[in-house]
N, C-alpha and C positions, 0 to 999 in steps of 0.2 A: 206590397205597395206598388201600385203601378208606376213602368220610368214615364217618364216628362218625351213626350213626340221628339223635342230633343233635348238632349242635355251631354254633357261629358262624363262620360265614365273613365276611369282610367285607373291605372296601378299608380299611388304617388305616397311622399312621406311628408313629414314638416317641410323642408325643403325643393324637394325634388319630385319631377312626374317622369313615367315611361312613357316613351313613344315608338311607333315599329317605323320599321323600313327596310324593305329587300332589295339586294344586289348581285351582282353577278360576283362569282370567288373573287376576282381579283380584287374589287373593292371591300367587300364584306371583311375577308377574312384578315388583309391588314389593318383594318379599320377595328376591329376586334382585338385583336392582337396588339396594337398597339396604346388601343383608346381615344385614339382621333384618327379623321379620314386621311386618306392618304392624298397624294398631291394630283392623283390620275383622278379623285372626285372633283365631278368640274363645280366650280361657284360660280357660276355664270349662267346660271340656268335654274329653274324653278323646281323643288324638292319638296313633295310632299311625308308628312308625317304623321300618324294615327294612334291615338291612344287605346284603340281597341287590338287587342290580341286576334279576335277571330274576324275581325275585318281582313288582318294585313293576312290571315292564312286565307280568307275568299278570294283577295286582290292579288296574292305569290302564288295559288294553288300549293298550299301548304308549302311552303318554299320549291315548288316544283316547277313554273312557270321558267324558259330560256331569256335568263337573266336577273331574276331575282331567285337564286338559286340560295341564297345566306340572309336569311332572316336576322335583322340584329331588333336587341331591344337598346333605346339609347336613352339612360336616365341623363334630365336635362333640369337646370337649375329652375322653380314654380317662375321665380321673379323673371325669368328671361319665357317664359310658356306664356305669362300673364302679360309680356309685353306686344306679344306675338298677336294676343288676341284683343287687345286693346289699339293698334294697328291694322287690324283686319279688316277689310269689307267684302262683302258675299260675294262668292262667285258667278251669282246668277241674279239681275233687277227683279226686286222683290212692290211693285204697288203697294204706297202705303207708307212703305217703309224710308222708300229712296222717292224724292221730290218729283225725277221723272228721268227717263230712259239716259240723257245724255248725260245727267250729274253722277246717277253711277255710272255712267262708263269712266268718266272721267279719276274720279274715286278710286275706283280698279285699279287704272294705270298707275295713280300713285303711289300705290299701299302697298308697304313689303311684305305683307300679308293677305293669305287669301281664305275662305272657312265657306269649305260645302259640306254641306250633310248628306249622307248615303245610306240606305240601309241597314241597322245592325245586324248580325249574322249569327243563327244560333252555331249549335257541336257540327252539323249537316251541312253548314253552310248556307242554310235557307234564310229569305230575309225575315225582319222582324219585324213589327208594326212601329219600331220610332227606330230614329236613326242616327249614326256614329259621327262622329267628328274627324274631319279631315282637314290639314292645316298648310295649305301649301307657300311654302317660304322661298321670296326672290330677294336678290341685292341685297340692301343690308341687314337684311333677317336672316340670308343666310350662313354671312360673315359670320354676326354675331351667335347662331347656332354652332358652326364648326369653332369658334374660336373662343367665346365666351360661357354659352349655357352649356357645353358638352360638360357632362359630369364621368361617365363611361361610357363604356361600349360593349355588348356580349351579344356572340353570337347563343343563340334562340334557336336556330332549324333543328338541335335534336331533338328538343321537346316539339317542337313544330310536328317532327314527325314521328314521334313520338304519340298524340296524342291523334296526330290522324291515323296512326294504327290501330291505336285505341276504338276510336271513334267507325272505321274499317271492320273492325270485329264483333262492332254491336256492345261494346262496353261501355257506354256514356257515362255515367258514372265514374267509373275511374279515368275516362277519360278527362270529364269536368274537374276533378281533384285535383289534375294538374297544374289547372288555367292560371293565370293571372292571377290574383283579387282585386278584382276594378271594382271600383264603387264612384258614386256618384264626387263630381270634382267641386268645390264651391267655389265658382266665378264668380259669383254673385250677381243678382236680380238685375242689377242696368248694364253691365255689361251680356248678358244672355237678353236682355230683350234686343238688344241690337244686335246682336247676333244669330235669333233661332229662329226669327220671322220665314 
């Protein structure tokens, strides 16, 4: 079946979806360790999050990037992901979509949520022809993510590089056995048209 130009893919359950996000030791690893960010993660500032596995190893270089050195995976409650993007406005004026230049900007400013598309990335890291979901979260999206949706926290760089070994050796296959199992997320038809323009 071919994917949708965009759509969400993700690891999730009745409940809950994964989302990645790399740090440097100091925050990863008590943030893992504990199962919430610690107090050195600032909330004051805009924090994106990806439901693609082989995005956030494109965007950490497999957690090897000076500073996103601890890949966590962070299961977060659907009903607080589904607010996130029912909140959201694009990161980039889309014609057509937005009335005209200054009403999205304006929109922008407001929304504690933000959804750009990039890319998705195969085992290699090459792009793909439709692309991944990125969800970047300010003010009260991301109170409500450190304090409400967090469900866990785990650190992910072993497998991270883990399968870039894999992947390093010319094993793909067992590297892919690894991965996630993302599959397509149902947001359902009006929130993704206003979303994947």
């Amino acid at each position: 079946m071919e994917e949708p130009q965009r759509g969400i893919r993700a690891a999730y359950s009745d409940s809950t979806i994964t989302v990645y996000q790399a740090y440097r030791p100091e925050i990863g690893q008590p943030a893992a360790r504990e199962g919430r960010f610690p107090a050195a993660w600032k909330r004051d500032r805009m924090t994106w999050i990806k439901p693609s596995f082989l995005w956030m190893m494109y965007r950490s270089g497999w957690g090897k990037k000076p500073g996103q050195e601890t890949v966590l995976a962070v299961e977060i409650t659907r009903e607080g992901f589904e607010w996130a993007l029912r909140n959201a406005c694009l990161s980039s004026y889309v014609h057509g979509l937005h009335s005209d230049r200054s009403t999205w900007k304006r929109q922008l400013k407001r929304a504690p949520t933000r959804v750009q598309w990039d890319p998705e990335r195969d085992l290699r890291l090459q792009p793909l022809p439709y692309r991944a979901l990125q969800l970047g979260l300010s003010g009260e999206a991301v109170r409500r993510y450190a304090d409400e949706w967090t469900v866990s926290i785990n650190d992910v760089t072993p497998l991270a590089r883990k399968v870039h070994e894999l992947v390093g050796s010319g094993d793909l296959d067992s590297a892919s056995s690894l991965l996630p199992h993302e599959r397509p997320y149902p947001a359902g038809d009006e929130l993704m048209a206003r979303l994947s323009s």
